[in-house]
C-alpha positions as CSV (number, residue, x, y, z in Angstrom):
1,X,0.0,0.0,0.0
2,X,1.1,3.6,-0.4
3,X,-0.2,7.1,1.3
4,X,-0.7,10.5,0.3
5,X,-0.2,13.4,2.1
6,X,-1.9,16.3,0.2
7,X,-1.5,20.0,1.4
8,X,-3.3,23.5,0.1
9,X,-2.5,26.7,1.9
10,X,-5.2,28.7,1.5
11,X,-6.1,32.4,2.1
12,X,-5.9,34.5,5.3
13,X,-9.7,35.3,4.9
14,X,-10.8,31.7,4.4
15,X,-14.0,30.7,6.2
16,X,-13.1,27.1,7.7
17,X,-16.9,26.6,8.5
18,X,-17.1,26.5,4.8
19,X,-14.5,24.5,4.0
20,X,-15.9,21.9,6.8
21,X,-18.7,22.0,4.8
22,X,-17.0,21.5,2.0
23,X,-15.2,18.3,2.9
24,X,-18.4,17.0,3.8
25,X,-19.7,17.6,0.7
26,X,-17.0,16.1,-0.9
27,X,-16.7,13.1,0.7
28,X,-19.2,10.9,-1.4
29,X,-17.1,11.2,-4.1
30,X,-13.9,9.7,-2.8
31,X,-16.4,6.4,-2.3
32,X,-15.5,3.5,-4.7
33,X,-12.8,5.2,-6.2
34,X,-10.6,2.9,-7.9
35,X,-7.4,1.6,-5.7
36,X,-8.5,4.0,-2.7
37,X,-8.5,2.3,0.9
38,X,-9.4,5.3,2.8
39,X,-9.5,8.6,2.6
40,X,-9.5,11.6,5.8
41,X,-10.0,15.1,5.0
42,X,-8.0,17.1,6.7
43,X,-7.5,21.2,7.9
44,X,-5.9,23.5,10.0
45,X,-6.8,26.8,10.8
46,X,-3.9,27.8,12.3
47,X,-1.2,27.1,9.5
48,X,-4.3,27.8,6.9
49,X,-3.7,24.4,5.3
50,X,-6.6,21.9,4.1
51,X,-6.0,18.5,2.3
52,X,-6.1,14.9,2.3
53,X,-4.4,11.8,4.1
54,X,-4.6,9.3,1.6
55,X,-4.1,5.2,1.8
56,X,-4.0,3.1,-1.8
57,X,-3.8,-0.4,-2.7
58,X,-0.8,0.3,-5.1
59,X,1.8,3.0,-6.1
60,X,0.1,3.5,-9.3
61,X,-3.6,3.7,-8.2
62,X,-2.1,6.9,-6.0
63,X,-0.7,8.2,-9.6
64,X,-3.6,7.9,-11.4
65,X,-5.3,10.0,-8.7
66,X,-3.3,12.3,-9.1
67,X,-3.7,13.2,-12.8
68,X,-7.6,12.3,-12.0
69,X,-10.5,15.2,-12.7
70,X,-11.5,14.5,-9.4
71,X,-8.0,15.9,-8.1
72,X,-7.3,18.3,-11.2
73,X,-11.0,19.8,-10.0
74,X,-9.8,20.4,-6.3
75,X,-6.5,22.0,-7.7
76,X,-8.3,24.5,-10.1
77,X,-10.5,25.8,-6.7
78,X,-8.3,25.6,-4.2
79,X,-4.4,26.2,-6.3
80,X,-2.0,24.2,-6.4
81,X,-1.1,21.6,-3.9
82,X,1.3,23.4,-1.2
83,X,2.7,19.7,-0.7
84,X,2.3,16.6,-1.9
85,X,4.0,13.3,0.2
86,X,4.4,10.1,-0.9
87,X,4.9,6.6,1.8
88,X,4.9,3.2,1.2
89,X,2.6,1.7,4.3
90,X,4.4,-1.6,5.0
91,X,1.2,-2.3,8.0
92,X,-2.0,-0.7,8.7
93,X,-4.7,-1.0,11.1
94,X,-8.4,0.3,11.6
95,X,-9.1,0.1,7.3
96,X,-11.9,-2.0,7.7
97,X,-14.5,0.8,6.9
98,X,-15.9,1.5,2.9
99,X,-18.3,4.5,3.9
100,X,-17.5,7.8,4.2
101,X,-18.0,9.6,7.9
102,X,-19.2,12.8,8.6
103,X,-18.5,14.8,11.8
């Protein structure tokens, strides 16, 4: 398996209610998705960063995410990606869930 780490910095006037929202919103998507194990959204108001913590079945499933509309459409709203990590995951635990949760 291999993780992402996606970052995006965004603006000093974002409204993170909003972007809560939006991840919410967003979430169904990310269900089904070809090679994806799971999938958190992630944000932080202090650093102004929003983004993803990935897990996928194999190297090239997290490529092909990458060049995916489904990523291209996040860059064109939010910019580009302030970082993007790659990991092999040699163990995981606590992947055992297929639907997306909503806080």
């Amino acid at each position: 398996m291999y993780a992402l780490s996606i970052r995006f910095v965004l603006p000093e006037t974002t409204d993170w209610e909003a972007m809560r929202q939006l991840a919410r919103d967003r979430a169904p998507m990310y269900e089904g998705l070809a090679g994806l194990v799971t999938k958190a959204f992630v944000l932080d108001p202090e650093t102004r960063e929003y983004g993803g913590n990935y897990v996928w079945e194999s190297a090239e499933a997290a490529d092909a995410f990458l060049v995916s509309d489904l990523f291209q459409g996040a860059v064109a709203k939010l910019g580009e990606a302030s970082e993007v990590r790659r990991y092999e995951v040699p163990a995981a635990v606590g992947l055992e869930t297929s639907t997306a949760v909503r806080s």
